[in-house]
PQR file with spaces between the fields and no chain letter, atoms N, CA, C, O and H, PARSE charges and radii, in Angstrom:
ATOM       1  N    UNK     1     -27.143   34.056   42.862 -0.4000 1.5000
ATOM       2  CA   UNK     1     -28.132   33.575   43.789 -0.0000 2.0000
ATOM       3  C    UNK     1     -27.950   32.069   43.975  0.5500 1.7000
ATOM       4  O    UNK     1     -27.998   31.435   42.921 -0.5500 1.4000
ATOM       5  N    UNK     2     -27.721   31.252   45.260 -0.4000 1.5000
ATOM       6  CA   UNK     2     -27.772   30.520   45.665 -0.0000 2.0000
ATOM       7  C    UNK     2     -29.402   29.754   45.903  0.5500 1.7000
ATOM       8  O    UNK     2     -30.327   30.188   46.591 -0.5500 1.4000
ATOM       9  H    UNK     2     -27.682   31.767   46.117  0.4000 1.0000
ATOM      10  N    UNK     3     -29.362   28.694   45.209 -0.4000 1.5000
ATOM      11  CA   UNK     3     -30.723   27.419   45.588 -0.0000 2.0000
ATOM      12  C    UNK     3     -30.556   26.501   46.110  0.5500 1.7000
ATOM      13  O    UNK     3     -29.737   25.725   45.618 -0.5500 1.4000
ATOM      14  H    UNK     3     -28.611   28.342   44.650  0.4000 1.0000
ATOM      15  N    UNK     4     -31.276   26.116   47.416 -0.4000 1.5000
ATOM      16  CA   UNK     4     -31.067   24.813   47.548 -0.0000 2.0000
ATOM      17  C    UNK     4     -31.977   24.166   47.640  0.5500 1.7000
ATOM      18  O    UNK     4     -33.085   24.701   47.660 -0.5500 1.4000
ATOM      19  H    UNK     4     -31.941   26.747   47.815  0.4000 1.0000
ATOM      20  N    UNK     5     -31.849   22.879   47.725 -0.4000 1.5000
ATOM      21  CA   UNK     5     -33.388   22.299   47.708 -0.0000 2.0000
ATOM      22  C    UNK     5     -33.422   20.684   48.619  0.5500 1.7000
ATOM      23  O    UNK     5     -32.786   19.679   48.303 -0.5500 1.4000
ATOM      24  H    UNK     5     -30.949   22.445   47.709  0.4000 1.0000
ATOM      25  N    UNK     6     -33.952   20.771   49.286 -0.4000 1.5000
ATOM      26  CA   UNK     6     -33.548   19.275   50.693 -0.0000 2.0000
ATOM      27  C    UNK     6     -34.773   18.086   50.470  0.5500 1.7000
ATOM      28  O    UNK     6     -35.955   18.296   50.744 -0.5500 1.4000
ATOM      29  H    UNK     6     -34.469   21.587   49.543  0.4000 1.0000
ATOM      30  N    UNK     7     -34.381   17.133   50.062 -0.4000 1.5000
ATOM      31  CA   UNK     7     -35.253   16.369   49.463 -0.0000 2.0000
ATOM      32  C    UNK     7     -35.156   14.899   50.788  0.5500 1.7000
ATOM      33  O    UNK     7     -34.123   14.774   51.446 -0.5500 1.4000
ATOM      34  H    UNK     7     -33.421   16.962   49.840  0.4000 1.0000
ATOM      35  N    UNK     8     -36.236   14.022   50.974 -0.4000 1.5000
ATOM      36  CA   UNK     8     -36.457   13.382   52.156 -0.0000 2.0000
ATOM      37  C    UNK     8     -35.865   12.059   51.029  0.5500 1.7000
ATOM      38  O    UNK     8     -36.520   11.854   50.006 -0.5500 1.4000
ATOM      39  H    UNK     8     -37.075   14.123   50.440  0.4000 1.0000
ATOM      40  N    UNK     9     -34.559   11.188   51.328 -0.4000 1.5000
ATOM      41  CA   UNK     9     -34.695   10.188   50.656 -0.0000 2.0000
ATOM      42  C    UNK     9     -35.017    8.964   51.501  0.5500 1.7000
ATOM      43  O    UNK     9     -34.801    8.537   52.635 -0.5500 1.4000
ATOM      44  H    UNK     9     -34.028   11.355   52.159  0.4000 1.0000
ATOM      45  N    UNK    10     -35.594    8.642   50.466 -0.4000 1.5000
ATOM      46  CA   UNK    10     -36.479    6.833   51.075 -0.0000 2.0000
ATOM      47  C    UNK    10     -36.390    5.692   50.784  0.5500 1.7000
ATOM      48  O    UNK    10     -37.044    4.774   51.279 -0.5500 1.4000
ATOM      49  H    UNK    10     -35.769    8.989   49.545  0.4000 1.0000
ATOM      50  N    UNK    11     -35.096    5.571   49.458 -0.4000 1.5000
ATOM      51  CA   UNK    11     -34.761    4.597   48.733 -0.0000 2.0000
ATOM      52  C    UNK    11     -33.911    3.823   50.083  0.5500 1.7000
ATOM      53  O    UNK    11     -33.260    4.368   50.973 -0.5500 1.4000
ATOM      54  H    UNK    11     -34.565    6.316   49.056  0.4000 1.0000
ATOM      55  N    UNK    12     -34.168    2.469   49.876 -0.4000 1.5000
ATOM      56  CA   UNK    12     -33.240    1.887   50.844 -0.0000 2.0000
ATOM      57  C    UNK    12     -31.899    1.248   50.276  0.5500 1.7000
ATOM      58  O    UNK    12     -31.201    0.429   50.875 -0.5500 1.4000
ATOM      59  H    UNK    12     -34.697    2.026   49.152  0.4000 1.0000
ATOM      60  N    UNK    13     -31.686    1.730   49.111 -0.4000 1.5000
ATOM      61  CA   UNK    13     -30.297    1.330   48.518 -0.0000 2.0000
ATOM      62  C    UNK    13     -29.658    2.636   48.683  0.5500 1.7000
ATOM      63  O    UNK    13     -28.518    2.417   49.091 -0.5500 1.4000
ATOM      64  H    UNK    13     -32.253    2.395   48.624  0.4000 1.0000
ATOM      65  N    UNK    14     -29.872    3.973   48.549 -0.4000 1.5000
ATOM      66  CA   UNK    14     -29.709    5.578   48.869 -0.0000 2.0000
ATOM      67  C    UNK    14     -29.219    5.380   49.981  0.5500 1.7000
ATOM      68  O    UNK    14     -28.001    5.252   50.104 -0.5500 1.4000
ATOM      69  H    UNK    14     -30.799    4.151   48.217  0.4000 1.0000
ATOM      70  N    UNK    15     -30.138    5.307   51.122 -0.4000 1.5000
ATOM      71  CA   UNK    15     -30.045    5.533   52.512 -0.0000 2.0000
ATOM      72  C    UNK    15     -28.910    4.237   52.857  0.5500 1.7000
ATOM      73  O    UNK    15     -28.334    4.567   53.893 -0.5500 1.4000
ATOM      74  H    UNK    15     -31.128    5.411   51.022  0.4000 1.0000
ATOM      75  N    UNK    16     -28.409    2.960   52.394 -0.4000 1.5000
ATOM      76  CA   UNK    16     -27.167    2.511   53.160 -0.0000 2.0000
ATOM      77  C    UNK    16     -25.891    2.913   52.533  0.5500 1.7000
ATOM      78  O    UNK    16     -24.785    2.684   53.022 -0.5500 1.4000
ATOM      79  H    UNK    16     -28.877    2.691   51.552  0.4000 1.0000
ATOM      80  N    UNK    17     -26.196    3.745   51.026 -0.4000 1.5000
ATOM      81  CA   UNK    17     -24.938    4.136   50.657 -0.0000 2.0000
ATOM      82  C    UNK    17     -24.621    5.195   51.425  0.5500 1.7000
ATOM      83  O    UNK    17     -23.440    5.363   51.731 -0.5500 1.4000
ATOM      84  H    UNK    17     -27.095    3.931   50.629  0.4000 1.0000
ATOM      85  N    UNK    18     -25.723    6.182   51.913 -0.4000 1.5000
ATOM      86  CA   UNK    18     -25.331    6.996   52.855 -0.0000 2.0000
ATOM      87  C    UNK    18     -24.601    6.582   54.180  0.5500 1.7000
ATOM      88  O    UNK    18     -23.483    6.930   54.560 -0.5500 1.4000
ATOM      89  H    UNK    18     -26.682    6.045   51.664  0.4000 1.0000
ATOM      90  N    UNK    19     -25.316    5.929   54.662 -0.4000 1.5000
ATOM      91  CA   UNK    19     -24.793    5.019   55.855 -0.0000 2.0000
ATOM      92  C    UNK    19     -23.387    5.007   56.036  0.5500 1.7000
ATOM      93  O    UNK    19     -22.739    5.566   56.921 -0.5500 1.4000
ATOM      94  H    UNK    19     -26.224    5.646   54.354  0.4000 1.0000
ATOM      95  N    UNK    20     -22.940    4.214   54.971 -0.4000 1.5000
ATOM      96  CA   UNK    20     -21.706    3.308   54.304 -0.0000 2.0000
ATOM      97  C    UNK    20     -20.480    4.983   54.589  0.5500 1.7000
ATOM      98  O    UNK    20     -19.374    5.009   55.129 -0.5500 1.4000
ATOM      99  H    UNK    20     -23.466    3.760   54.252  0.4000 1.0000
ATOM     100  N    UNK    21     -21.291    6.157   53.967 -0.4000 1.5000
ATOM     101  CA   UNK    21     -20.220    7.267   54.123 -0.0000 2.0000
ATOM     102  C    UNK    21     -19.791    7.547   55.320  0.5500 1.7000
ATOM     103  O    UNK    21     -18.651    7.575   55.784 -0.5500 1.4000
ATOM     104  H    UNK    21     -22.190    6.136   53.529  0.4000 1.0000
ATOM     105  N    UNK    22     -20.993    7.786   55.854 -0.4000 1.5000
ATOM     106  CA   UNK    22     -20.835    8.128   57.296 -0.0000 2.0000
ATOM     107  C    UNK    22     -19.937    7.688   58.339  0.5500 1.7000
ATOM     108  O    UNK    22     -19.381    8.258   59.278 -0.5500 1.4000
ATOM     109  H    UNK    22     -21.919    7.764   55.477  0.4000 1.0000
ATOM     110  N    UNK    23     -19.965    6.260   57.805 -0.4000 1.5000
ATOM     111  CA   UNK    23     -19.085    5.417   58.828 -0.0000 2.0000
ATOM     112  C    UNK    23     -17.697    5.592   58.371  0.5500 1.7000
ATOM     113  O    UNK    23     -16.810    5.661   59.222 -0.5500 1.4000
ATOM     114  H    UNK    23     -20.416    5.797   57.042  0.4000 1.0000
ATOM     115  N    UNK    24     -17.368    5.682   56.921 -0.4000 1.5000
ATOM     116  CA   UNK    24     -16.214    6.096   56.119 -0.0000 2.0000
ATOM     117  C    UNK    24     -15.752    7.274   57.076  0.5500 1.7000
ATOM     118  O    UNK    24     -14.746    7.152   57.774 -0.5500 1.4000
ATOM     119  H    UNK    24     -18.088    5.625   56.229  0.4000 1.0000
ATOM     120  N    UNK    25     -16.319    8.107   57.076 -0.4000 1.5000
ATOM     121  CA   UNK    25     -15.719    9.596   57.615 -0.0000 2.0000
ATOM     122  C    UNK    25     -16.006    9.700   58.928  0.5500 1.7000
ATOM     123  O    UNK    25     -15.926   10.900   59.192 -0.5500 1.4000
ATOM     124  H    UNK    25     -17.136    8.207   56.508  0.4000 1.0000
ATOM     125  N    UNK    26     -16.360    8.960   60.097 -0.4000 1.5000
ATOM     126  CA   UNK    26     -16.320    8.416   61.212 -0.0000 2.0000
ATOM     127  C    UNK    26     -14.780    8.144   61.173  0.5500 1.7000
ATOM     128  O    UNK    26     -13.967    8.733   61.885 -0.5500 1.4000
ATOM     129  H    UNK    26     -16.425    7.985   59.882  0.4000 1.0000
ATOM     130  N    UNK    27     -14.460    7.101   60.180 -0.4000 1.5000
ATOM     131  CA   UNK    27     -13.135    6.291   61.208 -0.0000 2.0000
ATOM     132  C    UNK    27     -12.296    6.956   60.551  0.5500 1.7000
ATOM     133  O    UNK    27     -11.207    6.913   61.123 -0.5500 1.4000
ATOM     134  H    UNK    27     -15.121    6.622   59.602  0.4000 1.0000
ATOM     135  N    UNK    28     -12.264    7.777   59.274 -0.4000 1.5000
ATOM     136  CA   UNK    28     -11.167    8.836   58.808 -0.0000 2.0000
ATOM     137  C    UNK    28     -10.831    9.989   59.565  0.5500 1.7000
ATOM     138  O    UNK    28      -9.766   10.515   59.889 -0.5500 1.4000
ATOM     139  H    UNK    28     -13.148    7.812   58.810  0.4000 1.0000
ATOM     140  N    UNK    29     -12.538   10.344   59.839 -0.4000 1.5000
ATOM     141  CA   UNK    29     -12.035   12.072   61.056 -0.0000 2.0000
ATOM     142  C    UNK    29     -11.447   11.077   62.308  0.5500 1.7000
ATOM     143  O    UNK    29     -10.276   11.422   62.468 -0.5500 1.4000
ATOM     144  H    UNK    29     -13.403    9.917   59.576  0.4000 1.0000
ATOM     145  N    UNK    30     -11.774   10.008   63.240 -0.4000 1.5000
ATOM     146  CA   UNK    30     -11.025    9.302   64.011 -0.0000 2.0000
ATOM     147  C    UNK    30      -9.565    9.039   63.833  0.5500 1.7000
ATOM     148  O    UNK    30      -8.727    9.289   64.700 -0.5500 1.4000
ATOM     149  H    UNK    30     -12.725    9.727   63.110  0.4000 1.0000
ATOM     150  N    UNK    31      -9.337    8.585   62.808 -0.4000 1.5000
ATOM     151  CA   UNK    31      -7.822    8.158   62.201 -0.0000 2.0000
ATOM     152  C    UNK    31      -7.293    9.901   62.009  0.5500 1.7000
ATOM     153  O    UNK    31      -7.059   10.265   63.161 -0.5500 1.4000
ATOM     154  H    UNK    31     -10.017    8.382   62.104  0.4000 1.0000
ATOM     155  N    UNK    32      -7.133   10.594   61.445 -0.4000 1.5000
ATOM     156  CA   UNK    32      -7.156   12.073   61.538 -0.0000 2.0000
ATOM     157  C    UNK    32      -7.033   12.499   62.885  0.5500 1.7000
ATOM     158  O    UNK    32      -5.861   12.193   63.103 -0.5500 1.4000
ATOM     159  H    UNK    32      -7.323   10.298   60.509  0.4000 1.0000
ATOM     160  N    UNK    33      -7.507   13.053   64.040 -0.4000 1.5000
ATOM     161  CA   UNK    33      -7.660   13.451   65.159 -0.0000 2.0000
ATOM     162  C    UNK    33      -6.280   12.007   65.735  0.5500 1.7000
ATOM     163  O    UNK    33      -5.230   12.408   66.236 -0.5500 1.4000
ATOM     164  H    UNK    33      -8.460   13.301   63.862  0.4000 1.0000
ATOM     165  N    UNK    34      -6.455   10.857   65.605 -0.4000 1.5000
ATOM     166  CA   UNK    34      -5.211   10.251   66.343 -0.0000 2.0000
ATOM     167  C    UNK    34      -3.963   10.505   66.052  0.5500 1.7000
ATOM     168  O    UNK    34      -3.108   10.364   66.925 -0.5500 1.4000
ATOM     169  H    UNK    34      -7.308   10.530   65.198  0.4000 1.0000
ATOM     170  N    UNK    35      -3.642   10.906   64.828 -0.4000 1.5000
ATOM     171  CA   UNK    35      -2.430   11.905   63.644 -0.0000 2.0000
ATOM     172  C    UNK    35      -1.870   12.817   64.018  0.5500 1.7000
ATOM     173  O    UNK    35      -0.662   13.022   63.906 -0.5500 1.4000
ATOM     174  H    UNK    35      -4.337   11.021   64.118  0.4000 1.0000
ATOM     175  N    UNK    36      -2.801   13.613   64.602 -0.4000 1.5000
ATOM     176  CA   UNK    36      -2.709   15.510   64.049 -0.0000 2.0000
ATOM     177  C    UNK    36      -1.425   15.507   64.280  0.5500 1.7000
ATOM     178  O    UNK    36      -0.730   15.867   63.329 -0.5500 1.4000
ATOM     179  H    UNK    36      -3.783   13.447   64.694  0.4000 1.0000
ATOM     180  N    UNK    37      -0.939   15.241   65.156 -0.4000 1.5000
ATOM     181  CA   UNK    37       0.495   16.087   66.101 -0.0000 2.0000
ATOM     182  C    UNK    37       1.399   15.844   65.373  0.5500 1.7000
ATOM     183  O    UNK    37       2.439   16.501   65.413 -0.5500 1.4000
ATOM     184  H    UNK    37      -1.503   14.948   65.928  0.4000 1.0000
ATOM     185  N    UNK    38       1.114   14.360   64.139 -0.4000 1.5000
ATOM     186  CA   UNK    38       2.355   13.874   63.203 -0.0000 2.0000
ATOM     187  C    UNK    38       2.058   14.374   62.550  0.5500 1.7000
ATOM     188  O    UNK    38       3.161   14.840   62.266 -0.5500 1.4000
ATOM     189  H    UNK    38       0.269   13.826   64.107  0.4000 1.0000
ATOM     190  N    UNK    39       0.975   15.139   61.403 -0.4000 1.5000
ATOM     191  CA   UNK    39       0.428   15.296   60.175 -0.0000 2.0000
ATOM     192  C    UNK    39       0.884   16.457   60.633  0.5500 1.7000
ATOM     193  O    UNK    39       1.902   16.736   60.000 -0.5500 1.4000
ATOM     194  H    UNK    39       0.079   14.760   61.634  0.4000 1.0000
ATOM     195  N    UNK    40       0.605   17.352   61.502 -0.4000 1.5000
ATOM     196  CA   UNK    40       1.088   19.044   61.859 -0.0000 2.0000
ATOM     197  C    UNK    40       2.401   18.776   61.491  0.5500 1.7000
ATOM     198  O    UNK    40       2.682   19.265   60.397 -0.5500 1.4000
ATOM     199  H    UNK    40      -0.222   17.125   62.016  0.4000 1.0000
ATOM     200  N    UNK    41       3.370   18.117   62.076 -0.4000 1.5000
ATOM     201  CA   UNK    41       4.269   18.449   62.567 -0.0000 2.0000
ATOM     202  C    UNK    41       5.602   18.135   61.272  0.5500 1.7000
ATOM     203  O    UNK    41       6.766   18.522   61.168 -0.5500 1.4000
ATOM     204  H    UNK    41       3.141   17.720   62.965  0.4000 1.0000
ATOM     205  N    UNK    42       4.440   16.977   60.172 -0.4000 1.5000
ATOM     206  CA   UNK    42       5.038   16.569   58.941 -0.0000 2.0000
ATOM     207  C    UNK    42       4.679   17.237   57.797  0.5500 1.7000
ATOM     208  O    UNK    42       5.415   17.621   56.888 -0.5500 1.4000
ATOM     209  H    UNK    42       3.495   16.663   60.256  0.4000 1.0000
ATOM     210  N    UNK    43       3.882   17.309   57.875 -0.4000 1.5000
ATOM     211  CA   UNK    43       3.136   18.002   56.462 -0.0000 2.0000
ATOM     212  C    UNK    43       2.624   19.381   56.246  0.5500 1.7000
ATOM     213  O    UNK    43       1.957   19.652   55.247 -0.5500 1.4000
ATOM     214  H    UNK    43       3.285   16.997   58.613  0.4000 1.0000
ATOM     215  N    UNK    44       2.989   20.466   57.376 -0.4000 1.5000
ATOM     216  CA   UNK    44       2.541   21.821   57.306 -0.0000 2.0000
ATOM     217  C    UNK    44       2.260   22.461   55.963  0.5500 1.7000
ATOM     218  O    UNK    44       2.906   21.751   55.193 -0.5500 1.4000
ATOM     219  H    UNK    44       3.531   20.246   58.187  0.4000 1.0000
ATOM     220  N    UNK    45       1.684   23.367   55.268 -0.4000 1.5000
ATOM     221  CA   UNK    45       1.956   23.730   54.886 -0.0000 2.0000
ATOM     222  C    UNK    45       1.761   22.950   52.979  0.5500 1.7000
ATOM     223  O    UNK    45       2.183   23.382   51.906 -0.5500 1.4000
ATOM     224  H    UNK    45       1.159   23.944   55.894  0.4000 1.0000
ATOM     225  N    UNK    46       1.007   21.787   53.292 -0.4000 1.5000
ATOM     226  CA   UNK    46       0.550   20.616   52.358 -0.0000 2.0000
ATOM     227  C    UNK    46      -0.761   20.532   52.456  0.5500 1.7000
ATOM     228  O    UNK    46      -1.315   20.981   53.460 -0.5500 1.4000
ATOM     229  H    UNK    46       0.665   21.436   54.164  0.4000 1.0000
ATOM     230  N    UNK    47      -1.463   19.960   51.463 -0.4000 1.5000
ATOM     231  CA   UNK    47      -2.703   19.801   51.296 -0.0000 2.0000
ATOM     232  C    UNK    47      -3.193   18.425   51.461  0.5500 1.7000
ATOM     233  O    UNK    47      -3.026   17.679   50.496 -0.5500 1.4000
ATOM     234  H    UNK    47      -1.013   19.595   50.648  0.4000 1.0000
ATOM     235  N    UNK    48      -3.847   17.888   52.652 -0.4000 1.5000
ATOM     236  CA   UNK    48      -4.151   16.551   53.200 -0.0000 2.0000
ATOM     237  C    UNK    48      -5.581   16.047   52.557  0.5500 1.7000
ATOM     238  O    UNK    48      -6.617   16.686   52.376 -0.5500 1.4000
ATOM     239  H    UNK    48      -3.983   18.494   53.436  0.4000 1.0000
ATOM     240  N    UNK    49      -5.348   15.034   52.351 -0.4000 1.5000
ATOM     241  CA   UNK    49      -6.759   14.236   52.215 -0.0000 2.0000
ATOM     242  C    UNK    49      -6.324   12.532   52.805  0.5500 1.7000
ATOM     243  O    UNK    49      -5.384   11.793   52.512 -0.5500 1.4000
ATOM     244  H    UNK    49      -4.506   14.515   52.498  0.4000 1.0000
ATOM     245  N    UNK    50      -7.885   12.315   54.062 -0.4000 1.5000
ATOM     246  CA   UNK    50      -7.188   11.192   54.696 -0.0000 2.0000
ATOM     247  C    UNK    50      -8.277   10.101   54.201  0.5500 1.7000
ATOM     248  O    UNK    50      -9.452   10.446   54.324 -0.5500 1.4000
ATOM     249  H    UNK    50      -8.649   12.915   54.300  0.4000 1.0000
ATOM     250  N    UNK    51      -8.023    8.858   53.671 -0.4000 1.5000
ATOM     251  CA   UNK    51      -8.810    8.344   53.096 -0.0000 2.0000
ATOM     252  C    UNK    51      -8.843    6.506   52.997  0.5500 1.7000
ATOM     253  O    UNK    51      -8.097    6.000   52.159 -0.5500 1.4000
ATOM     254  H    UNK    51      -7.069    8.578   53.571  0.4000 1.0000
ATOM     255  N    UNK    52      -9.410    5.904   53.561 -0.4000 1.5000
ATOM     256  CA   UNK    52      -9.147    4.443   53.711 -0.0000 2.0000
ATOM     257  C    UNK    52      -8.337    4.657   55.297  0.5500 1.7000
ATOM     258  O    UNK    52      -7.349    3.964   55.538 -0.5500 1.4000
ATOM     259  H    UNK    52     -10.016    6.315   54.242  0.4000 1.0000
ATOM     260  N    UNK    53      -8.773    5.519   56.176 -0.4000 1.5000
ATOM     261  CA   UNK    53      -7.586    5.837   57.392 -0.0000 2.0000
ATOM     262  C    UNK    53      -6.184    5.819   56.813  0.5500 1.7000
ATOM     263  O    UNK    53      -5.719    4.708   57.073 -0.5500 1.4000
ATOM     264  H    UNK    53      -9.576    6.082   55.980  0.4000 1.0000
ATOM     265  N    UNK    54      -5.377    6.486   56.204 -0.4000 1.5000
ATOM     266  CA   UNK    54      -4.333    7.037   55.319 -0.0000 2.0000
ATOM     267  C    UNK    54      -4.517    8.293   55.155  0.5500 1.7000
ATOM     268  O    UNK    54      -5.533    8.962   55.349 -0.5500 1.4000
ATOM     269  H    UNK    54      -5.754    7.387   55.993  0.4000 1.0000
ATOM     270  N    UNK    55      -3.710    8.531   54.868 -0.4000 1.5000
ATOM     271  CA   UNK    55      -2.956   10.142   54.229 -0.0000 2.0000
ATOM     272  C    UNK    55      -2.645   10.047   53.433  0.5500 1.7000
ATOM     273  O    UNK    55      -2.043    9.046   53.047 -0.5500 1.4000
ATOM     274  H    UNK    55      -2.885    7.988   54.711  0.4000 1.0000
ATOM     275  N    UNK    56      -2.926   11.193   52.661 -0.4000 1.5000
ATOM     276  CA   UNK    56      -2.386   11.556   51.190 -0.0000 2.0000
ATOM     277  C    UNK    56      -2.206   13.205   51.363  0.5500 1.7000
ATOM     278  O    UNK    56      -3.001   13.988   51.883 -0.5500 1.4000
ATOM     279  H    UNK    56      -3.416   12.007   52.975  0.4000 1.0000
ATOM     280  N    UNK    57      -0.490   13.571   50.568 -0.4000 1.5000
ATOM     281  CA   UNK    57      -0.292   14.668   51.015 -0.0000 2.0000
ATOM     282  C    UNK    57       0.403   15.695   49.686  0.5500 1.7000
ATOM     283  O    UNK    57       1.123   15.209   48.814 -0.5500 1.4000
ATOM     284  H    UNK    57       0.155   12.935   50.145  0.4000 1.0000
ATOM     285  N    UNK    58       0.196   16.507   49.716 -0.4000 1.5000
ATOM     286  CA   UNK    58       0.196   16.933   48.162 -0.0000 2.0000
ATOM     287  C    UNK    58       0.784   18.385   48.092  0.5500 1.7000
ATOM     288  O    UNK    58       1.020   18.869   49.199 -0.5500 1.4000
ATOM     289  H    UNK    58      -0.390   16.901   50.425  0.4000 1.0000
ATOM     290  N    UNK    59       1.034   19.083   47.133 -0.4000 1.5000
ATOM     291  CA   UNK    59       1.175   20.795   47.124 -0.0000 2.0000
ATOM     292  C    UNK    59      -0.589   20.998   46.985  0.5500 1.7000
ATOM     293  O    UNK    59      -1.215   21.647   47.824 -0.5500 1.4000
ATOM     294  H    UNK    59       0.843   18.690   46.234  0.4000 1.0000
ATOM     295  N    UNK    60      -1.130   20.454   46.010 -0.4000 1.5000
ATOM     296  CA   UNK    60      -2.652   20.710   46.066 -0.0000 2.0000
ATOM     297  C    UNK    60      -3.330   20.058   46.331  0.5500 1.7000
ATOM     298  O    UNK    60      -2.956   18.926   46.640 -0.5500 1.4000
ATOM     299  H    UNK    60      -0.621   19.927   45.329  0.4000 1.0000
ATOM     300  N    UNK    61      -4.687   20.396   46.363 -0.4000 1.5000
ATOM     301  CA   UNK    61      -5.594   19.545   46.867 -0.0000 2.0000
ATOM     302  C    UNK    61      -6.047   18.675   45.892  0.5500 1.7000
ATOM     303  O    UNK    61      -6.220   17.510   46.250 -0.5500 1.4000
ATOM     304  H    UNK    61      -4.990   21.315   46.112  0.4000 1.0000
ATOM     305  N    UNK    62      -6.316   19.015   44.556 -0.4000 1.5000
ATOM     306  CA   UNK    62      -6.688   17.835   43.563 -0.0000 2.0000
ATOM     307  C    UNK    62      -5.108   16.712   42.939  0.5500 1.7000
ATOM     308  O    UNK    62      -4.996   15.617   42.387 -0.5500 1.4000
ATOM     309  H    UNK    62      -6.175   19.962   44.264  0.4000 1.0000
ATOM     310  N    UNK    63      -4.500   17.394   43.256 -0.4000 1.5000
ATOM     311  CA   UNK    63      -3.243   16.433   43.602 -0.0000 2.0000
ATOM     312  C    UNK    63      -3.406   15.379   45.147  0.5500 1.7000
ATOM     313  O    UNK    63      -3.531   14.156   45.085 -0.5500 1.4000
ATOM     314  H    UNK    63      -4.592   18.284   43.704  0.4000 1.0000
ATOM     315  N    UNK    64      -3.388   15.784   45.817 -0.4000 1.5000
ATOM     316  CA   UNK    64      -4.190   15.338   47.381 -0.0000 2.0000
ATOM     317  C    UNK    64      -5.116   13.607   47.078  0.5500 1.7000
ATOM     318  O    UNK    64      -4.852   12.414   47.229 -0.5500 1.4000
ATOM     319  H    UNK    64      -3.287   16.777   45.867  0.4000 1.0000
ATOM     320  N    UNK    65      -5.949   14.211   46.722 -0.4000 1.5000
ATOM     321  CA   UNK    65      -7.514   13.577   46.232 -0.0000 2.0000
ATOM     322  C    UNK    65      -6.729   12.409   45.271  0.5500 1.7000
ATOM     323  O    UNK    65      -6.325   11.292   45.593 -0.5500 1.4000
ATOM     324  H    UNK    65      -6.163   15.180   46.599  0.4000 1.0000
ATOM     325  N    UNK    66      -6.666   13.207   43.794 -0.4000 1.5000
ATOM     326  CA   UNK    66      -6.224   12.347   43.111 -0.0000 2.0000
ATOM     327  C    UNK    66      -5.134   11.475   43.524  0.5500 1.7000
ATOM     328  O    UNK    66      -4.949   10.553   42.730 -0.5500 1.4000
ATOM     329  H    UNK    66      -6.993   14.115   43.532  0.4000 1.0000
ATOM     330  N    UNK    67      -4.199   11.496   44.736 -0.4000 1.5000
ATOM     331  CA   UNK    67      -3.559   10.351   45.268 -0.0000 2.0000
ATOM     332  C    UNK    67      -4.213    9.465   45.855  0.5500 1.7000
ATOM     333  O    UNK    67      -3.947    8.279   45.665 -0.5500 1.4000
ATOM     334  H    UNK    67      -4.349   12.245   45.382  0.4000 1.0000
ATOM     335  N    UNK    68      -5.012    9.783   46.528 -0.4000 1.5000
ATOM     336  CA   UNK    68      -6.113    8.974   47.475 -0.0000 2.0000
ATOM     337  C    UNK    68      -7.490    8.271   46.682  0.5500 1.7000
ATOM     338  O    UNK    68      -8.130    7.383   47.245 -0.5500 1.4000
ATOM     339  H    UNK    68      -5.229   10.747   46.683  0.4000 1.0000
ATOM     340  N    UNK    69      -7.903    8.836   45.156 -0.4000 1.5000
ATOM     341  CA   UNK    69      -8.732    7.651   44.642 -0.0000 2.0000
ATOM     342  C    UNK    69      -7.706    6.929   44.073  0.5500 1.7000
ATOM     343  O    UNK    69      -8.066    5.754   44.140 -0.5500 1.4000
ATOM     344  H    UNK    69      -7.383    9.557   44.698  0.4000 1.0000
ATOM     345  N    UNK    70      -6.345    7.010   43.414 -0.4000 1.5000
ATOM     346  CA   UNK    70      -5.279    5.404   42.635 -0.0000 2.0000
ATOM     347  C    UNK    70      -5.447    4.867   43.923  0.5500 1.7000
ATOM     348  O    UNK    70      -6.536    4.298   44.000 -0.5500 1.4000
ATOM     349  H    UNK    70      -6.053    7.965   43.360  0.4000 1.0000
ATOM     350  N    UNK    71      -4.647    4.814   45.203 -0.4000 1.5000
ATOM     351  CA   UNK    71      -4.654    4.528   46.189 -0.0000 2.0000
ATOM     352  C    UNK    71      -5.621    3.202   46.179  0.5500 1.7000
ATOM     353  O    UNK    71      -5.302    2.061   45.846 -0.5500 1.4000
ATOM     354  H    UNK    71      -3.763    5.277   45.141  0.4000 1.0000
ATOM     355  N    UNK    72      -6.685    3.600   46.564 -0.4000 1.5000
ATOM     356  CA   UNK    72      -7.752    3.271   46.870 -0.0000 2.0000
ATOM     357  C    UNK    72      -9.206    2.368   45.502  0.5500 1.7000
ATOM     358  O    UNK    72     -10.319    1.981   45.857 -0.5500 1.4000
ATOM     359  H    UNK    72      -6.943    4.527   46.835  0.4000 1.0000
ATOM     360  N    UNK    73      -8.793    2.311   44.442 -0.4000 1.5000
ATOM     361  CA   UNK    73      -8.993    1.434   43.407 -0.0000 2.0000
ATOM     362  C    UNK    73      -8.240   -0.102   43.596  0.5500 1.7000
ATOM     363  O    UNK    73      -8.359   -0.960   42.722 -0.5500 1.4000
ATOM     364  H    UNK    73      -7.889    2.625   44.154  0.4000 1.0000
């Protein structure tokens, strides 16, 4: 059984870290969508994670990821 539970946050240090993501994955799905045709056409068949507008490209996905947080430290 699945729970979920949706809570209203009001903290204003909460709400700009949210912010802060949003805009993160704004200009990544942007940077992404300007790609595709290279990322298709390079990496089929690989497991992408795009991050800081970059690519990271892997056999897996926590291989993926884990390139993209060293990266990005």
């Amino acid at each position: 059984m699945l729970t979920m539970v949706a809570e209203e946050a009001t903290d204003p240090g909460e709400l700009e870290k949210a912010r802060a993501q949003d805009e993160r994955f704004a200009r990544n799905w942007a940077w992404f969508e300007a790609h595709t045709s290279e990322i298709y056409a390079t990496h089929r068949g690989e497991c992408i994670c795009v991050a800081g507008e970059e690519l990271f490209a892997a056999e897996t996905s926590e291989e993926a990821l884990a390139k993209a947080i060293a990266a990005l430290r």
